[in-house]
KOLSERO-752840 format. One record per residue (C-alpha): residue number from 1; residue in three letters; chain; z, y, x. Coordinates in Angstrom, 3 decimals. Example, Ala and Ser with C-alpha at 12.3 -4.5 7.8 and 13.67 -1.06 7.14 Angstrom:
BEGIN
@pos = 1 code = ALA unit = A zz = 7.800 yy = -4.500 xx = 12.300;
@pos = 2 code = SER unit = A zz = 7.140 yy = -1.060 xx = 13.670;
END
This chain:
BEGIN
@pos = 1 code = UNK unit = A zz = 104.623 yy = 268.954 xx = 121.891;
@pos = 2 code = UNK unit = A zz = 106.943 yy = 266.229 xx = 120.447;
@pos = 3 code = UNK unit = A zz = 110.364 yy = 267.864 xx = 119.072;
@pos = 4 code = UNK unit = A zz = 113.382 yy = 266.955 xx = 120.925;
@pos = 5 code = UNK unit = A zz = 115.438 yy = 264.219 xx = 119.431;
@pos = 6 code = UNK unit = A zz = 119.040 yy = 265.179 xx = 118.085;
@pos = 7 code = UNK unit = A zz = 121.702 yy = 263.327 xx = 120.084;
@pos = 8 code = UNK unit = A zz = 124.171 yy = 260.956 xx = 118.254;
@pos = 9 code = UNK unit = A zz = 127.303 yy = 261.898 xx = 117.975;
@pos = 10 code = UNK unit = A zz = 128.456 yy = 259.257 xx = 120.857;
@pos = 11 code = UNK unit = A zz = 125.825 yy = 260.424 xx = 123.043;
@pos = 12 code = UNK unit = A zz = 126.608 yy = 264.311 xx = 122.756;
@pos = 13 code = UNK unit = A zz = 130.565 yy = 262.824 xx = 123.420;
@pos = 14 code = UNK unit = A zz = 129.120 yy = 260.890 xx = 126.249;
@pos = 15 code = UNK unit = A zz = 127.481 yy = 263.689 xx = 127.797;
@pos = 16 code = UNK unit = A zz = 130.487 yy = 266.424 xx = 127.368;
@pos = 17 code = UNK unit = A zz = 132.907 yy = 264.292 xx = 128.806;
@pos = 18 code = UNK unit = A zz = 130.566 yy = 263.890 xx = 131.947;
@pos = 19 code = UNK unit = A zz = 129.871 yy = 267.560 xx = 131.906;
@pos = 20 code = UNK unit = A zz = 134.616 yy = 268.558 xx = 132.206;
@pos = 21 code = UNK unit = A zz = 134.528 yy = 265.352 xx = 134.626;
@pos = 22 code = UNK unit = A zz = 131.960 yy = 266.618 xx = 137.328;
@pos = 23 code = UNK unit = A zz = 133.748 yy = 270.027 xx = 136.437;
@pos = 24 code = UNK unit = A zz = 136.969 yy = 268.763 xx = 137.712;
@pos = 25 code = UNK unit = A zz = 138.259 yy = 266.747 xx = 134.710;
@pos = 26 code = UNK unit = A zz = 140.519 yy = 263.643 xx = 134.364;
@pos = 27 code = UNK unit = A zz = 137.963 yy = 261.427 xx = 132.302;
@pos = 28 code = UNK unit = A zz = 140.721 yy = 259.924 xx = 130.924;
@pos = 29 code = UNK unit = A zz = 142.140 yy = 263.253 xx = 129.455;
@pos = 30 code = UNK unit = A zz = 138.559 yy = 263.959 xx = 128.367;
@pos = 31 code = UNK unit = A zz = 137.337 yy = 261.535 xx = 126.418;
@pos = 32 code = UNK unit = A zz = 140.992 yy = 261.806 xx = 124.479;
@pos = 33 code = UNK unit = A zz = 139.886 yy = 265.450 xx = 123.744;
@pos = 34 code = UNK unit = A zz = 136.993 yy = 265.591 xx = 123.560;
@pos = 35 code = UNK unit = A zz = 136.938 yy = 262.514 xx = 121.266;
@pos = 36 code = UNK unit = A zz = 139.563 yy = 264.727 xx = 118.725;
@pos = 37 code = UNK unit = A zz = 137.560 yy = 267.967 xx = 119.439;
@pos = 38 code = UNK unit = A zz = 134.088 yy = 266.455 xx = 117.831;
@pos = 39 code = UNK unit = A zz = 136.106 yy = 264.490 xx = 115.243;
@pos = 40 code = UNK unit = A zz = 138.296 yy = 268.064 xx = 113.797;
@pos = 41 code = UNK unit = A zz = 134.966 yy = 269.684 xx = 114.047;
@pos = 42 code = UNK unit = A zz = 132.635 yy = 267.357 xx = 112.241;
@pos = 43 code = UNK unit = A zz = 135.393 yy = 267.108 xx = 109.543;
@pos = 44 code = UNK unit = A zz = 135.519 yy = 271.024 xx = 109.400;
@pos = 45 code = UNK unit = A zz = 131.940 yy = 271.365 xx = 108.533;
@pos = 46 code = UNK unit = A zz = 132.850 yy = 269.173 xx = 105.647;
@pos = 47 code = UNK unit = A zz = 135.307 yy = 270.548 xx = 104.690;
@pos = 48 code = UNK unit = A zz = 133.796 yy = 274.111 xx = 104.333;
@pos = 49 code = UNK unit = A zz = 131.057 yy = 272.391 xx = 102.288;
@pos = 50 code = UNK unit = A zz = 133.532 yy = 271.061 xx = 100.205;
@pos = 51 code = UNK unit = A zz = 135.496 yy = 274.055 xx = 99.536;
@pos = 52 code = UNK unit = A zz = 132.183 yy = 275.723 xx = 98.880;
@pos = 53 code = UNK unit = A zz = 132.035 yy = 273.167 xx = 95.811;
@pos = 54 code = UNK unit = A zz = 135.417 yy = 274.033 xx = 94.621;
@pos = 55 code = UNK unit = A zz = 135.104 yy = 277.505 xx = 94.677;
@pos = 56 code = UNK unit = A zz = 137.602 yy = 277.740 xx = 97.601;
@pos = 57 code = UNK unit = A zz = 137.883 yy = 279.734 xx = 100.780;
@pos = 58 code = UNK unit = A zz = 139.414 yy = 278.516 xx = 103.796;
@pos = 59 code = UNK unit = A zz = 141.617 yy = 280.934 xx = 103.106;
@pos = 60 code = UNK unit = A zz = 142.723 yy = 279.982 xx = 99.692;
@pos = 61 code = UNK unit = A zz = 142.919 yy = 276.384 xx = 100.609;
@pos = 62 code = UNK unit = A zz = 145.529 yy = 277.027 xx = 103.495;
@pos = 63 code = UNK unit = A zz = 147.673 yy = 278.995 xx = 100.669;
@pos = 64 code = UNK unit = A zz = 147.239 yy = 275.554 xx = 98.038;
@pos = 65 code = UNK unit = A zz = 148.205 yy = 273.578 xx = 100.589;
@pos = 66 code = UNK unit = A zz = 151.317 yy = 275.396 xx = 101.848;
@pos = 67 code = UNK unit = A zz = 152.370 yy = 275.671 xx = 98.829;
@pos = 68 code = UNK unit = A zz = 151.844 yy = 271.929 xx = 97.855;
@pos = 69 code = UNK unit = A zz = 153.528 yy = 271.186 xx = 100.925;
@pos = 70 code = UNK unit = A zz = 156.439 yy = 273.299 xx = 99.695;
@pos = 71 code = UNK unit = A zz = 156.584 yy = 271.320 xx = 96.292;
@pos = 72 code = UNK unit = A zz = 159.291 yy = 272.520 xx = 94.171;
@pos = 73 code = UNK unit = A zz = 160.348 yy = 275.195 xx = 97.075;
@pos = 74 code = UNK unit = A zz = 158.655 yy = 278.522 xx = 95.994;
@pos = 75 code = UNK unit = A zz = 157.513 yy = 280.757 xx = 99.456;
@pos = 76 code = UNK unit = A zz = 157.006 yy = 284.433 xx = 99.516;
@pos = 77 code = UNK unit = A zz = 154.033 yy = 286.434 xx = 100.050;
@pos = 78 code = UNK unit = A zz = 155.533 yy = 287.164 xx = 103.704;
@pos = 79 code = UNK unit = A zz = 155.888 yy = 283.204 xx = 104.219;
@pos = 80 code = UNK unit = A zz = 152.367 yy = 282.334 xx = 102.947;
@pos = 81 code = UNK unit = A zz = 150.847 yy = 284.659 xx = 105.223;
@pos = 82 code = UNK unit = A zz = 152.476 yy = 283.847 xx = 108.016;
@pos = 83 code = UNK unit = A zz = 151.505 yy = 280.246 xx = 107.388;
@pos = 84 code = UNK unit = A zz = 148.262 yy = 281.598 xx = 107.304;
@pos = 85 code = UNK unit = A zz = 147.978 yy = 283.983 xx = 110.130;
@pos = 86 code = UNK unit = A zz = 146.852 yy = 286.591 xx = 108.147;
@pos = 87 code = UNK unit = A zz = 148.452 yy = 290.113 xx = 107.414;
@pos = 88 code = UNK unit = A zz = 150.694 yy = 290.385 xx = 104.503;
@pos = 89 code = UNK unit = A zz = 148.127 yy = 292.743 xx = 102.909;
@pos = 90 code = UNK unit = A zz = 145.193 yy = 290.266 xx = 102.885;
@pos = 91 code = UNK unit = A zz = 147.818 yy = 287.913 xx = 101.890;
@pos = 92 code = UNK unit = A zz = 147.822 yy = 290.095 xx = 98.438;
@pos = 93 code = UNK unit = A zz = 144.510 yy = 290.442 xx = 97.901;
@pos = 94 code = UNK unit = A zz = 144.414 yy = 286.547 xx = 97.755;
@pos = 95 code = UNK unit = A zz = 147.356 yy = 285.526 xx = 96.055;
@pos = 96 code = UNK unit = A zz = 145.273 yy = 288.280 xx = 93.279;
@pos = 97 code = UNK unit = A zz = 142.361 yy = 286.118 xx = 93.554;
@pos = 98 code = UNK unit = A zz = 144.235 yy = 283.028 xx = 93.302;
@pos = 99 code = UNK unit = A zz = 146.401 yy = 284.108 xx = 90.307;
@pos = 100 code = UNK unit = A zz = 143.539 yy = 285.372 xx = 88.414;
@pos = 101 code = UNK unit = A zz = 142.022 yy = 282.184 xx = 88.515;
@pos = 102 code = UNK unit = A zz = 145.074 yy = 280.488 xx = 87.174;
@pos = 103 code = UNK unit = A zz = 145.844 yy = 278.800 xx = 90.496;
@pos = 104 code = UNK unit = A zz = 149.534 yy = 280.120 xx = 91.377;
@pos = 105 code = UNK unit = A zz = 152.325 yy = 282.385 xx = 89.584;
@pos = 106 code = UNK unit = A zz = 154.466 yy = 284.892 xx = 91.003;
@pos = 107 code = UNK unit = A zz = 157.739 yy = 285.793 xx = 89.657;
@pos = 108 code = UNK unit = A zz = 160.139 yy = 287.746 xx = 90.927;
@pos = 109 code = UNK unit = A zz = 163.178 yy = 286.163 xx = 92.694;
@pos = 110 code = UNK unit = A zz = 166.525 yy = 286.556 xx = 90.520;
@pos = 111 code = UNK unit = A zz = 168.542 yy = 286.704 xx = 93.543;
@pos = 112 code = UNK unit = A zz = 166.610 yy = 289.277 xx = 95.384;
@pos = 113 code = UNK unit = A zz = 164.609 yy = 291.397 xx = 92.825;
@pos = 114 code = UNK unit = A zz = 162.516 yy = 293.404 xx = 95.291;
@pos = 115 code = UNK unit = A zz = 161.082 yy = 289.894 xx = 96.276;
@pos = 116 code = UNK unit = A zz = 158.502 yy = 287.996 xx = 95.117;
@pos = 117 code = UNK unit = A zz = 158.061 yy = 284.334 xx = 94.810;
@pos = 118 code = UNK unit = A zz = 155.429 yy = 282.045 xx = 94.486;
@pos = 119 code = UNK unit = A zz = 154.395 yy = 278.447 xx = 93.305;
@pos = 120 code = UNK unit = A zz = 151.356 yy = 276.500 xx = 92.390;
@pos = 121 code = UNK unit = A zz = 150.325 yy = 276.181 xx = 88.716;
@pos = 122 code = UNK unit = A zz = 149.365 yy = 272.798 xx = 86.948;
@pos = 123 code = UNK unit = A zz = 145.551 yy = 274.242 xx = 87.396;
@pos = 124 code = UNK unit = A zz = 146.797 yy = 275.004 xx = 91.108;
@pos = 125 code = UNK unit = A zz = 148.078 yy = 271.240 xx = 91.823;
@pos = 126 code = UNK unit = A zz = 145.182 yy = 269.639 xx = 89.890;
@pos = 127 code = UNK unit = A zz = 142.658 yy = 271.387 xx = 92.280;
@pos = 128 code = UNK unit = A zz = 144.734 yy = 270.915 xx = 95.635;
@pos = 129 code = UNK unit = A zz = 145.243 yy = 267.121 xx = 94.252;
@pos = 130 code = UNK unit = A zz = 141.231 yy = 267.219 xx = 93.598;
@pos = 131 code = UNK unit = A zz = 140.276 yy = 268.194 xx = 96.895;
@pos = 132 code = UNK unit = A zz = 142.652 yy = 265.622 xx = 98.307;
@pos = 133 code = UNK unit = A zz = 141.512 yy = 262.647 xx = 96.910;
@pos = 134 code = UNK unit = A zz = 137.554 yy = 263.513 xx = 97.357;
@pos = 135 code = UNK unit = A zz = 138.072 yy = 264.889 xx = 101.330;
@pos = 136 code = UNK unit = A zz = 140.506 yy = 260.718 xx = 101.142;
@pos = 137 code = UNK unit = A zz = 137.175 yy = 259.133 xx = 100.822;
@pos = 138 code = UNK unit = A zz = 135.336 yy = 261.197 xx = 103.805;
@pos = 139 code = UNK unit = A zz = 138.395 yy = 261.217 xx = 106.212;
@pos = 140 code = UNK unit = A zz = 138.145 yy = 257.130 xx = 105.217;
@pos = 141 code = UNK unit = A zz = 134.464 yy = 256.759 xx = 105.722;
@pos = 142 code = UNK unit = A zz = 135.318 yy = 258.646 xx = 109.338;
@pos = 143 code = UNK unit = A zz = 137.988 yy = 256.153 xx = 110.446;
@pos = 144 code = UNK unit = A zz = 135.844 yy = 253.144 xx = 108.451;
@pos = 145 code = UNK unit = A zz = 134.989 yy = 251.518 xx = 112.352;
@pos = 146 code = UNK unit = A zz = 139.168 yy = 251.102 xx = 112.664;
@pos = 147 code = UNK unit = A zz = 140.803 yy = 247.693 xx = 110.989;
@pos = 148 code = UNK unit = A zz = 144.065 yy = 248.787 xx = 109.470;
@pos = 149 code = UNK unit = A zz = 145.938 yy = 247.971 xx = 112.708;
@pos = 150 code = UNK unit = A zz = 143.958 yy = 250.082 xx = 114.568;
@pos = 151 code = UNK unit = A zz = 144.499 yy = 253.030 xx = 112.233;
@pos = 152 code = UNK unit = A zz = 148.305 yy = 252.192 xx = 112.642;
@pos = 153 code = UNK unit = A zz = 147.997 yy = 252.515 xx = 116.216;
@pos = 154 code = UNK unit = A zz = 145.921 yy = 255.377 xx = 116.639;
@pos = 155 code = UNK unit = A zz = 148.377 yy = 257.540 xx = 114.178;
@pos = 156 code = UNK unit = A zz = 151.244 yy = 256.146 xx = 116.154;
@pos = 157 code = UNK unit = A zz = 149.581 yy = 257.523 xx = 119.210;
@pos = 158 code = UNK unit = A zz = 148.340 yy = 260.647 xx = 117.964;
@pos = 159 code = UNK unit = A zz = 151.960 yy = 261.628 xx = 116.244;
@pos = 160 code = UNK unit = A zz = 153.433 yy = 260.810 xx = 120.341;
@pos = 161 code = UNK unit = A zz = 151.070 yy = 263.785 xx = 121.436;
@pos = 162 code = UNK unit = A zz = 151.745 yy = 265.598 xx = 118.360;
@pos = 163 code = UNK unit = A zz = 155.642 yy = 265.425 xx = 119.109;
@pos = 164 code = UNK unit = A zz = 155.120 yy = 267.187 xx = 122.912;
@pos = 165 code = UNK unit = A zz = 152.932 yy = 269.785 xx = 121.406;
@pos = 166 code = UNK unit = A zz = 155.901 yy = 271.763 xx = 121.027;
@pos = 167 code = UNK unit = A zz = 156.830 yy = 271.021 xx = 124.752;
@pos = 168 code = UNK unit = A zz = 154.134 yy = 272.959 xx = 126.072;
@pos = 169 code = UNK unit = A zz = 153.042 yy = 276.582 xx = 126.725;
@pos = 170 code = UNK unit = A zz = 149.928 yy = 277.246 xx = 125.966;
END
């Protein structure tokens, strides 16, 4: 008995998008998400690979990031784990982690001493800047069928949904 071949990628699209259409589907609206479904999660397998290789959880790399995106702004334990989802007390545990490793300091605020703040060390930065640059040449590779233009285009597109996310209830 001959094993089953694996479907591409465009063929597995393909086929889900006919599966939501004959379900009731606009195939319009489908092959959008669909299209931006199979792209997040092929990139997420990647990236838990990568953060494997860095010595990162998914976790850890959602408190880097926040608090790269906060640059010189530090955030509290209370803000980092609510841009994490997480409780505040798992929110310790890896902010411990992460400080033992050199990754982040804590300090306490001067103008509120029974709070705590936090930033990102030069080790901290060097390893969010790290994983930035090596997940730059998969996210590249992923978008390498799109001329510049068409890049251009599909981020102008994509930031026009992005700005009505906030419009609806879900």
């Amino acid at each position: 008995m001959a094993a089953k071949r694996r479907q591409t990628a465009q063929q597995e699209h393909a086929a889900d998008v006919a599966t939501y259409v004959a379900a009731g589907g606009e195939e319009s609206v489908q092959r959008v998400i669909t299209a931006v479904f199979s792209v997040t999660k092929k990139l997420d397998q990647w990236y838990v690979r990568q953060f494997a290789d860095l010595d990162l959880t998914q976790g850890e790399w959602s408190v880097l990031a926040s608090l790269a995106r906060a640059g010189d702004t530090c955030l509290t334990p209370s803000q980092l784990a609510d841009l994490s989802n997480v409780a505040p007390s798992s929110m310790t545990h890896r902010l411990d982690k992460m400080a033992g490793r050199g990754l982040l300091e804590r300090r306490p605020d001067e103008s509120n001493r029974t709070r705590t703040l936090v930033s990102l060390t030069k080790d901290g930065w060097a390893l969010f800047s790290a994983a930035v640059r090596e997940s730059n040449v998969v996210e590249s590779d992923t978008l390498r069928g799109l001329s510049d233009a068409e890049r251009h285009e599909l981020a102008r597109l994509l930031e026009i949904v992005i700005a009505g996310l906030d419009d609806i209830d879900a």
